[in-house]
C-alpha positions as CSV (number, residue, x, y, z in Angstrom):
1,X,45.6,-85.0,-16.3
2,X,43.9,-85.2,-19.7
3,X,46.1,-86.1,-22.8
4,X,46.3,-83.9,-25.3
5,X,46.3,-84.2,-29.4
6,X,45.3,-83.5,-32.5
7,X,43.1,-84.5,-35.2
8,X,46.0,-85.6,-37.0
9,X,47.8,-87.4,-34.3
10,X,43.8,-89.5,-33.5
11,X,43.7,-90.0,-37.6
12,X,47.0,-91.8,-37.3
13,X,46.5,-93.9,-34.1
14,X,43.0,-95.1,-35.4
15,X,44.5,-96.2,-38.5
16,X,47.1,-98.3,-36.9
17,X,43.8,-100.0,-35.2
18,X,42.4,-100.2,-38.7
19,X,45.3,-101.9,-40.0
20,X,45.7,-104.5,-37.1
21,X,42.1,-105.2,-37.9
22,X,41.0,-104.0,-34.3
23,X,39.4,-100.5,-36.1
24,X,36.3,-101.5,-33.4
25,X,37.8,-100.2,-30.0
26,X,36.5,-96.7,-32.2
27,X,33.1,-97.8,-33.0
28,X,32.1,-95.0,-30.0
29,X,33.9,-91.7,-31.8
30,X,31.2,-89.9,-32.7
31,X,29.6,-90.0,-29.8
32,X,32.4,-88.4,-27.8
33,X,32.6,-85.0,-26.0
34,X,36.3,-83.8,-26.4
35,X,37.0,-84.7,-23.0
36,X,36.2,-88.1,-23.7
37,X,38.2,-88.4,-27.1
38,X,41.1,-87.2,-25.0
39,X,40.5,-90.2,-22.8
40,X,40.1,-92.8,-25.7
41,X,43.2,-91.4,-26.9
42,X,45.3,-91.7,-23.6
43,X,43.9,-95.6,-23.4
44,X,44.9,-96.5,-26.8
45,X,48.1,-95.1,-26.9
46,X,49.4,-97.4,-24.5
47,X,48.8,-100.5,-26.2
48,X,50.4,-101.6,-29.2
49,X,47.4,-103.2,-30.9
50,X,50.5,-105.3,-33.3
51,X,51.7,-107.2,-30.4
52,X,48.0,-107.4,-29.1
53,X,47.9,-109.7,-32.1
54,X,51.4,-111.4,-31.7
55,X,50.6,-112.5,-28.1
56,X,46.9,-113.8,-29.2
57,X,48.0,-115.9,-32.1
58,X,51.0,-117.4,-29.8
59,X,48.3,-119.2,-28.1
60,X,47.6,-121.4,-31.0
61,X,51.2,-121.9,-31.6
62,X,52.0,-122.7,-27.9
63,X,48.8,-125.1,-28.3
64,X,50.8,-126.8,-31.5
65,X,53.8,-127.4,-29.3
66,X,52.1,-128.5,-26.4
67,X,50.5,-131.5,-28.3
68,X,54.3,-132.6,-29.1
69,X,55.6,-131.9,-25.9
70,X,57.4,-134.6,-24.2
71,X,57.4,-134.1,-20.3
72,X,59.4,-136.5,-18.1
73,X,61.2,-136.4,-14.3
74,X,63.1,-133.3,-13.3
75,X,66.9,-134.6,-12.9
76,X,68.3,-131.6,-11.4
77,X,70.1,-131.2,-8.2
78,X,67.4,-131.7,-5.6
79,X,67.9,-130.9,-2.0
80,X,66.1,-132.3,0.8
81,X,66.8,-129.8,3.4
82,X,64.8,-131.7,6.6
83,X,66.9,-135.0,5.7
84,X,70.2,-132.9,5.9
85,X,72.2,-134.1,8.9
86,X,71.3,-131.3,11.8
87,X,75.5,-130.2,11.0
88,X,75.1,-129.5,7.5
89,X,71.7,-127.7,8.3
90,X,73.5,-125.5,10.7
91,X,75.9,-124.2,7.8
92,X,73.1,-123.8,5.8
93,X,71.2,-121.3,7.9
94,X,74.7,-119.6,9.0
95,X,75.7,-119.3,5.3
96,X,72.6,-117.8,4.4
97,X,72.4,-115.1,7.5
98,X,75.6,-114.4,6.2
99,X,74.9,-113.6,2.8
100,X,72.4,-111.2,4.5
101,X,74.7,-109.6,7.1
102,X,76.6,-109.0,3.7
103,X,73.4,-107.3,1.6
104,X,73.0,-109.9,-0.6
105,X,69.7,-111.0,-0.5
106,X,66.1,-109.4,-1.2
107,X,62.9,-110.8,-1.2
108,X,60.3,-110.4,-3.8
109,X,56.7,-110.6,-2.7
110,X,53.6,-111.0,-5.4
111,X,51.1,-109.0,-3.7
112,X,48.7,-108.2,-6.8
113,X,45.8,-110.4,-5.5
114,X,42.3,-109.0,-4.2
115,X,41.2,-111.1,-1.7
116,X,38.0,-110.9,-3.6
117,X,37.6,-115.4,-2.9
118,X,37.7,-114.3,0.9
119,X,34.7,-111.9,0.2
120,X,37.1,-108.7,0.7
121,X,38.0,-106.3,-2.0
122,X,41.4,-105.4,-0.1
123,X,44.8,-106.0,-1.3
124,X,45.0,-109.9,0.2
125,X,48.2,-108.5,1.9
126,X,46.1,-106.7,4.3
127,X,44.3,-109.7,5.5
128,X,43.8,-109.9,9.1
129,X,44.0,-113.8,10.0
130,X,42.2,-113.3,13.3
131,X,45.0,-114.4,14.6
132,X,45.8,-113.1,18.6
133,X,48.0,-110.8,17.6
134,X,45.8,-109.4,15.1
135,X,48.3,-108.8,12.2
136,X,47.7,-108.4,8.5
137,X,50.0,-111.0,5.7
138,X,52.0,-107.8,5.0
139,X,52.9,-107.5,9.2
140,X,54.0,-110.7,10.0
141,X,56.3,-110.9,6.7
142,X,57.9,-107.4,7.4
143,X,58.2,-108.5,11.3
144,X,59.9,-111.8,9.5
145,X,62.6,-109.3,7.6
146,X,63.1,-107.6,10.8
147,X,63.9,-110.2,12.5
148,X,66.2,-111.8,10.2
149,X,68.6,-108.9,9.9
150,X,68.7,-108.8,13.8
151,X,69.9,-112.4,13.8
152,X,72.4,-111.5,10.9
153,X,73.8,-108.7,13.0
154,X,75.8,-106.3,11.5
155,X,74.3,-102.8,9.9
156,X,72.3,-106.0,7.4
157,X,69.9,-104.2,5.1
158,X,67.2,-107.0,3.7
159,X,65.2,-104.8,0.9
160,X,62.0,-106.0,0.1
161,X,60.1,-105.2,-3.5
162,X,56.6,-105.8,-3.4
163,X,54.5,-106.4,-6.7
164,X,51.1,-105.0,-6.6
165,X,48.7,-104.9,-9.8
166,X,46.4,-102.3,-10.6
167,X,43.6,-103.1,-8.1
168,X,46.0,-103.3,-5.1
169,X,48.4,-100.7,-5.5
170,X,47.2,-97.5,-3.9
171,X,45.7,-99.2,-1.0
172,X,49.0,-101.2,-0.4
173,X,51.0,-98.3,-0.5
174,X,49.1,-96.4,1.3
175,X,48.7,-99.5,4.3
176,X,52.2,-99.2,4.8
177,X,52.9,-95.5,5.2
178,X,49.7,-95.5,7.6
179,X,52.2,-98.3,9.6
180,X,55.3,-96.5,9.3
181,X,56.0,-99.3,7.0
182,X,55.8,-101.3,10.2
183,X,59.6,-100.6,11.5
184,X,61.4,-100.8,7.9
185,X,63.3,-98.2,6.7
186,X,60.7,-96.9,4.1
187,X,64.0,-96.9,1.2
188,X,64.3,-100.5,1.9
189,X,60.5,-100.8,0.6
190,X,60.6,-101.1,-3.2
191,X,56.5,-101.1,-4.2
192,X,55.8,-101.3,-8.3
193,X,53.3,-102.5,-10.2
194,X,52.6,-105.4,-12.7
195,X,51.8,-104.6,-16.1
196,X,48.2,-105.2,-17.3
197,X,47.4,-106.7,-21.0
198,X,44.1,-106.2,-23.4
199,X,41.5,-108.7,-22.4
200,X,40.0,-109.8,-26.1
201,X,37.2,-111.8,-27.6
202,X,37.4,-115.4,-28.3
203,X,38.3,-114.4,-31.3
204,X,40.9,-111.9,-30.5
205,X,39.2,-108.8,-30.5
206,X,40.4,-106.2,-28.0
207,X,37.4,-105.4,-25.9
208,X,36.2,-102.2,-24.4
209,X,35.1,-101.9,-21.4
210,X,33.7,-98.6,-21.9
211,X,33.3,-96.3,-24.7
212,X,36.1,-94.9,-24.0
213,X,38.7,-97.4,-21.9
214,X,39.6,-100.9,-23.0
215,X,38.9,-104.0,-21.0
216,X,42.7,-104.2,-19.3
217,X,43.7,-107.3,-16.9
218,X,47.3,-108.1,-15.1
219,X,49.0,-109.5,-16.7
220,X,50.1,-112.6,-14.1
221,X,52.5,-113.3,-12.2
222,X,55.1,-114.0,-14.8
223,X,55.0,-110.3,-15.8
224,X,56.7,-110.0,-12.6
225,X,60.1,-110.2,-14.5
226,X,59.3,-107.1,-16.9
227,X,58.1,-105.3,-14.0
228,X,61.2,-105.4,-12.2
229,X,63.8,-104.0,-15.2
230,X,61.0,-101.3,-16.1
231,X,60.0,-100.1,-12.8
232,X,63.6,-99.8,-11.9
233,X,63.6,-102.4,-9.4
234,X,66.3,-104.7,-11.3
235,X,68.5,-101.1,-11.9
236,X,68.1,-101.1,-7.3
237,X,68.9,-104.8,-6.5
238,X,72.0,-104.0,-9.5
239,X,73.4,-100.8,-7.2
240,X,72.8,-102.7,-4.0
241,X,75.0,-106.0,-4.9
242,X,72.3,-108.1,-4.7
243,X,73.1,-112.0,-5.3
244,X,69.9,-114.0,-4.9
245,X,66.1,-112.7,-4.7
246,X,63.5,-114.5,-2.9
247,X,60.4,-114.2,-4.8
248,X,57.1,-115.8,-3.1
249,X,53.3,-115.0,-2.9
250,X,51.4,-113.4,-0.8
251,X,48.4,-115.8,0.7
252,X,51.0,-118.2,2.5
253,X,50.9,-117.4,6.2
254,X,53.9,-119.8,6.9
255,X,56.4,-118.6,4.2
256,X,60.0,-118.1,5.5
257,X,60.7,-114.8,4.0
258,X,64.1,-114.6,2.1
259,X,65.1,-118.2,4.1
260,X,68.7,-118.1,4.6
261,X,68.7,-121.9,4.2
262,X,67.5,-121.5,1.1
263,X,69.7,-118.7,0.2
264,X,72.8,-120.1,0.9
265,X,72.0,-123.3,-1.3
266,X,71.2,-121.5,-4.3
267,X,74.6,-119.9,-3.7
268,X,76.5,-122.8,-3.0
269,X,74.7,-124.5,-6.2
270,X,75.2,-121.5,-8.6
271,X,71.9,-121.8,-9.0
272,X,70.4,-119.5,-12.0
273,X,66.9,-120.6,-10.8
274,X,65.8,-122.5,-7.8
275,X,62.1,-124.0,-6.8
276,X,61.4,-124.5,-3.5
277,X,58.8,-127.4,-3.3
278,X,56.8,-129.4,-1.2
279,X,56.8,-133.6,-1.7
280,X,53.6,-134.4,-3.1
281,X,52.7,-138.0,-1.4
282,X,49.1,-138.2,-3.1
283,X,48.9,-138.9,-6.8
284,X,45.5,-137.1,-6.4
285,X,46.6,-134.0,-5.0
286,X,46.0,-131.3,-7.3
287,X,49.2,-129.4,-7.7
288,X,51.4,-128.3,-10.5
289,X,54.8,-130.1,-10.2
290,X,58.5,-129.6,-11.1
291,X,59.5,-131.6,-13.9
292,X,61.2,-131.3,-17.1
293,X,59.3,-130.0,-21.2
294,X,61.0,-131.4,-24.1
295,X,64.2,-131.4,-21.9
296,X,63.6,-127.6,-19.9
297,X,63.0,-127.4,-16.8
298,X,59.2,-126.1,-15.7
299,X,56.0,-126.8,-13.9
300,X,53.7,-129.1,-15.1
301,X,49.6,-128.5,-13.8
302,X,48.0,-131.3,-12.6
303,X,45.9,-131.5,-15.8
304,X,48.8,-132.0,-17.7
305,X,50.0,-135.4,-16.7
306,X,48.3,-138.4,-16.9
307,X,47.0,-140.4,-14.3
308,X,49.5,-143.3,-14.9
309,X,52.8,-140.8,-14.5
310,X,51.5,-139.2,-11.3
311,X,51.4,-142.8,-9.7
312,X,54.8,-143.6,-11.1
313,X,57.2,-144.5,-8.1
314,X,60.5,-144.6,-7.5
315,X,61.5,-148.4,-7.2
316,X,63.6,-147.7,-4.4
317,X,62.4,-145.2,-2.6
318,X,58.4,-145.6,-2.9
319,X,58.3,-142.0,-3.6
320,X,56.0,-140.5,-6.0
321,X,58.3,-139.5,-9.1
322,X,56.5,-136.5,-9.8
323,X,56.4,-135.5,-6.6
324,X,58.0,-131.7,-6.1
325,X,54.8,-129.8,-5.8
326,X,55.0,-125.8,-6.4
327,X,54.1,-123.9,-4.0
328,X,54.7,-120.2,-5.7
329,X,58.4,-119.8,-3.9
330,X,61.6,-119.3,-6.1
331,X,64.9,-117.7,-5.7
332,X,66.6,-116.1,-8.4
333,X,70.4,-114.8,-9.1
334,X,70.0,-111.4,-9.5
335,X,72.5,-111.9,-12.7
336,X,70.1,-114.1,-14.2
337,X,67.0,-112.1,-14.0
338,X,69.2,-109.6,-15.9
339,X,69.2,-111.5,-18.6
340,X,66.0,-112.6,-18.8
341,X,64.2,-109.4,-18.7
342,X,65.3,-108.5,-21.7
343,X,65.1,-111.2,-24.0
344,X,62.5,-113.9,-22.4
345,X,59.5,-114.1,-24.2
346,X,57.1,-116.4,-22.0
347,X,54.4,-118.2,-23.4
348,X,50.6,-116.8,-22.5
349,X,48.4,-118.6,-20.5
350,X,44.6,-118.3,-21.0
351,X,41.8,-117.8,-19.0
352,X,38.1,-117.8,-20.4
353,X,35.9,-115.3,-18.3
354,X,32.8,-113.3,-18.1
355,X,34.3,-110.4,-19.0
356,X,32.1,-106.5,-18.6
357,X,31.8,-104.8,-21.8
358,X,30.4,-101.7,-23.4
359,X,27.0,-102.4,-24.4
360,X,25.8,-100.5,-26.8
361,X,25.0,-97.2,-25.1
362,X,28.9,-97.3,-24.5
363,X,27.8,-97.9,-20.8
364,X,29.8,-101.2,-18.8
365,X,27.8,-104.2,-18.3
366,X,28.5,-107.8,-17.1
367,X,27.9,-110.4,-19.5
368,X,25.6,-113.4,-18.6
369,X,28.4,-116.1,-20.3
370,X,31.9,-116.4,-20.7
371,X,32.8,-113.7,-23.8
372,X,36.5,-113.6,-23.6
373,X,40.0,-114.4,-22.5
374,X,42.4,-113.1,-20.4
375,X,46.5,-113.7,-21.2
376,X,48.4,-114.2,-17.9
377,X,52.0,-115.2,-18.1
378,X,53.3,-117.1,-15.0
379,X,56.8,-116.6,-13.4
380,X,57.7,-120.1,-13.2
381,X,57.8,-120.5,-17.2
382,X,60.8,-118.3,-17.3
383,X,62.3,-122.1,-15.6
384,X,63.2,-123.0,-19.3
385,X,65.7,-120.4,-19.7
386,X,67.4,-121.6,-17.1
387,X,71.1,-123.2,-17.6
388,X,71.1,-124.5,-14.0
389,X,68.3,-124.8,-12.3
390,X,67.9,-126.4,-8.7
391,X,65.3,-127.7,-6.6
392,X,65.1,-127.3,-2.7
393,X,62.1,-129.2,-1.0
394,X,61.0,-128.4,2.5
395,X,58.1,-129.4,5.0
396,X,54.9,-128.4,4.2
397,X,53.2,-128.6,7.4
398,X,56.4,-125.6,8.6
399,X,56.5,-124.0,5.5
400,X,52.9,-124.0,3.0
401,X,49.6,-123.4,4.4
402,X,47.8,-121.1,1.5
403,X,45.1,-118.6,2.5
404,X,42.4,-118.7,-0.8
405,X,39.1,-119.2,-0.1
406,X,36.2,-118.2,2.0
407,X,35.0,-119.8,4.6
408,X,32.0,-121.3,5.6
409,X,30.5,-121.6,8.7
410,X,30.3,-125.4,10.0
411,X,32.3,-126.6,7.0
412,X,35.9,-127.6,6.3
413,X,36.9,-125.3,3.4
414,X,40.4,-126.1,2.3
415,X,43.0,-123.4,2.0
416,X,40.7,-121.1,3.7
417,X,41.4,-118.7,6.8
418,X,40.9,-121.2,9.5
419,X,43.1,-124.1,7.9
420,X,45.5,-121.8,7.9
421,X,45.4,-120.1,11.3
422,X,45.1,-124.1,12.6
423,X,48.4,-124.9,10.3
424,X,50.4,-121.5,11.7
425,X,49.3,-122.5,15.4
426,X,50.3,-126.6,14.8
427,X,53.4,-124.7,13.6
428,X,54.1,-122.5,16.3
429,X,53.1,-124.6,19.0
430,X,55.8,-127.8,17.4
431,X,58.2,-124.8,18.1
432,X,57.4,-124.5,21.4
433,X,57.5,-128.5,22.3
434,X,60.7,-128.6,20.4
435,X,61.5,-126.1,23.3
436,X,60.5,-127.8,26.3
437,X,57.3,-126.3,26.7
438,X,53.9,-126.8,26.3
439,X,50.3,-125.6,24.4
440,X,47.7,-126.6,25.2
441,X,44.9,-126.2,22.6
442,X,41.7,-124.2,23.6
443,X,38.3,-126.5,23.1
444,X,37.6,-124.2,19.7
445,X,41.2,-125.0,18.2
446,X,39.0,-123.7,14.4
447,X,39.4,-120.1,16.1
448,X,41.7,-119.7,19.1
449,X,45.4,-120.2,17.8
450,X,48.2,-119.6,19.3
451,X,51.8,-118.0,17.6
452,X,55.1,-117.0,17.8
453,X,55.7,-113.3,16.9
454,X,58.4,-113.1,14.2
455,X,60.3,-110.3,16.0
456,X,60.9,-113.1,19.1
457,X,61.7,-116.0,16.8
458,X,62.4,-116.6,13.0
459,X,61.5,-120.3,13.2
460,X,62.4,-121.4,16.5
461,X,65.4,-120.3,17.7
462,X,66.1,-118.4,20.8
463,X,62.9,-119.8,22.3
464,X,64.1,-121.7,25.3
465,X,64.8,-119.5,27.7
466,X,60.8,-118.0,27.1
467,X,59.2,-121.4,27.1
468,X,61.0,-124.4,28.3
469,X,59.1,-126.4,31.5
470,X,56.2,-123.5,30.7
471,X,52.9,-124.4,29.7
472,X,50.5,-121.6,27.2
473,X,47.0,-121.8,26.7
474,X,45.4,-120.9,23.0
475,X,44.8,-118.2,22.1
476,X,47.8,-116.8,23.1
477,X,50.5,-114.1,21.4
478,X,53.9,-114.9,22.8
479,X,55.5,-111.7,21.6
């Protein structure tokens, strides 16, 4: 559907370009049919080419500040849920099951990601693992939701919103209507999309990718908080009651979808904002960690802190002081994202990249060099605006195993698809020990796992009477 305009109405936007000194995304006008105007028209009109050069000169501002920035050790409330006493875990988990018997939990997955680093050009949602049972990311986290409101009983409705960007979002929605949204009741499936910004020059020129559509890129994963309130996400989890979101990406296999543990202590805490975290016990591991930025509470990259704080130890303890590690999982009060959509300006993070521009036929072409930047807020940042913000640390080898990067044959690529199908199966299979029963691994353990289907077990219960004195052989699909 092709905008339509007039002369006048072109005059007028190309002069607000003029006067925001980016007159060049028209350097193509004459050469356009009136098809294609219609089309340079439609693109243009959705940016404001103002705040195009608000966000790009924040940069250099949020540089300024950076350089006087004083970070030091988070001192929130930190919870240790694995050295809970077994009791006090118990309530936990029955608080939290609770709270979704009672509707007042959803889950918030960031689903914009190609798996383009696994050499697909699919939504990374619809990986296939090669695990046994031969389900995609999106299955086993839906089978995950399912399960939950079984074990919470009741007529429990668990909605789940899932942010897609402009690359994944047709072939995401249309994966789960092909899979009768794989047993969910499709109005409990909330899918929107992330906004996208301008990518510019280094100098802050809005670049075309064509000679008629501007070189767009999501926005990151902090847009996530905009694209709730104006998709009319925020306006659903409002009408429903909701307390606490979930909110977690897409490429860890072992995520605990909406964890009531982790529920229930944001609730018990009051929590406006809560990071669930790893414990970083390598001073070399490169992660971003929780800590605090001229007193706020945020992540700090890896790059960020020097090599004398990450080695700082706690005297008594031994542990690394730095040490909560983000691992992309946070739980929000539904009350706070309210207030942050509207008012929460968060700071732009930059990306240098080869970016494809218009040559000068108008046609798109890949540079040889890095030309440009990309601006990508991240959804942690909106930490600062926090007045109480807790932490919540849990076990990486039961709850982080990310799926990132290609892998090679006869080489042990990190993060890839075969550490993580060897972390879900270590996983599953310390399930079924804790059970009485046993695995035993296969002589290839690289490519024969062996799991737990989320509809038979959450994260361990209930397994006894289907394992104990029994002994499984990988690969295997105990479903």
């Amino acid at each position: 559907q092709i905008m339509t305009f007039s002369e006048e109405e072109f005059a007028k936007l190309r002069q607000v370009y003029q006067e925001a000194g980016q007159g060049q995304v028209f350097r193509f006008e004459d050469q356009l049919s009136k098809q294609q105007k219609a089309e340079l028209f439609a693109n243009l009109s959705a940016v404001d080419p103002v705040q195009v050069n608000k966000n790009f000169a924040s940069i250099a501002e949020r540089e300024k500040e950076q350089a006087t920035e004083v970070i030091s050790v988070f001192n929130g409330q930190t919870k240790v849920i694995y050295e809970a006493p077994p009791d006090e875990q118990a309530k936990y988990r029955a608080n939290g099951l609770e709270m979704i018997r009672n509707g007042q939990v959803g889950a918030v997955l960031m689903a914009g990601g190609q798996g383009t680093r696994l050499g697909s050009d699919q939504p990374k949602g619809m990986y296939d693992l090669q695990l046994p049972s031969g389900k995609s990311l999106f299955q086993l986290q839906a089978e995950k939701i399912q399960r939950l409101k079984s074990l919470a009983g009741g007529s429990a409705s668990l909605p789940w919103y899932i942010q897609t960007s402009d690359a994944t979002h047709n072939a995401t929605v249309d994966f789960f209507k092909q899979n009768s949204y794989f047993g969910l009741p499709p109005k409990d499936v909330f899918i929107f999309q992330q906004g996208l910004l301008p990518a510019l020059s280094l100098d802050g020129k809005i670049l075309l990718s064509s000679a008629t559509a501007l070189a767009m890129a999501p926005n990151g994963n902090g847009g996530l908080h905009a694209a709730i309130a104006s998709s009319g996400a925020l306006a659903d989890m409002c009408e429903r009651k909701l307390q606490y979101i979930h909110v977690y990406g897409v490429d860890n296999v072992l995520v605990k979808v909406a964890d009531p543990s982790f529920m229930a202590f944001c609730s018990e805490a009051k929590a406006d904002c809560a990071n669930k975290v790893i414990v970083k016990t390598d001073p070399e591991e490169r992660v971003g960690v929780m800590s605090l930025r001229s007193g706020k509470p945020g992540v700090v990259e890896y790059s960020e802190i020097t090599k004398a704080m990450s080695e700082q130890r706690d005297p008594q303890t031994g542990q690394l002081l730095y040490s909560g590690a983000n691992i992309a999982q946070h739980a929000f009060s539904v009350s706070f994202m309210k207030e942050v959509a509207c008012s929460a300006f968060l700071p732009f993070h930059v990306a240098k990249k080869a970016i494809p521009v218009a040559n000068k036929e108008g046609k798109t072409e890949a540079p040889g060099s890095i030309n440009g930047i990309k601006m990508e807020m991240f959804v942690f940042d909106v930490f600062a605006f926090a007045k109480n913000m807790v932490c919540y640390a849990c076990k990486r080898e039961e709850e982080f195993t990310a799926v990132k990067n290609k892998p090679i044959p006869g080489q042990h690529v990190k993060d890839s698809p075969v550490t993580a199908r060897m972390d879900y199966s270590a996983y599953h299979a310390s399930l079924v020990a804790k059970a009485g029963g046993t695995v035993l691994p296969s002589d290839t353990p690289e490519k024969d796992a062996f799991e737990i289907s989320p509809l038979v077990s959450y994260d361990g219960e209930g397994l006894e009477q289907l394992v104990k004195g029994k002994t499984f052989t990988a690969p295997f699909h105990l479903a």
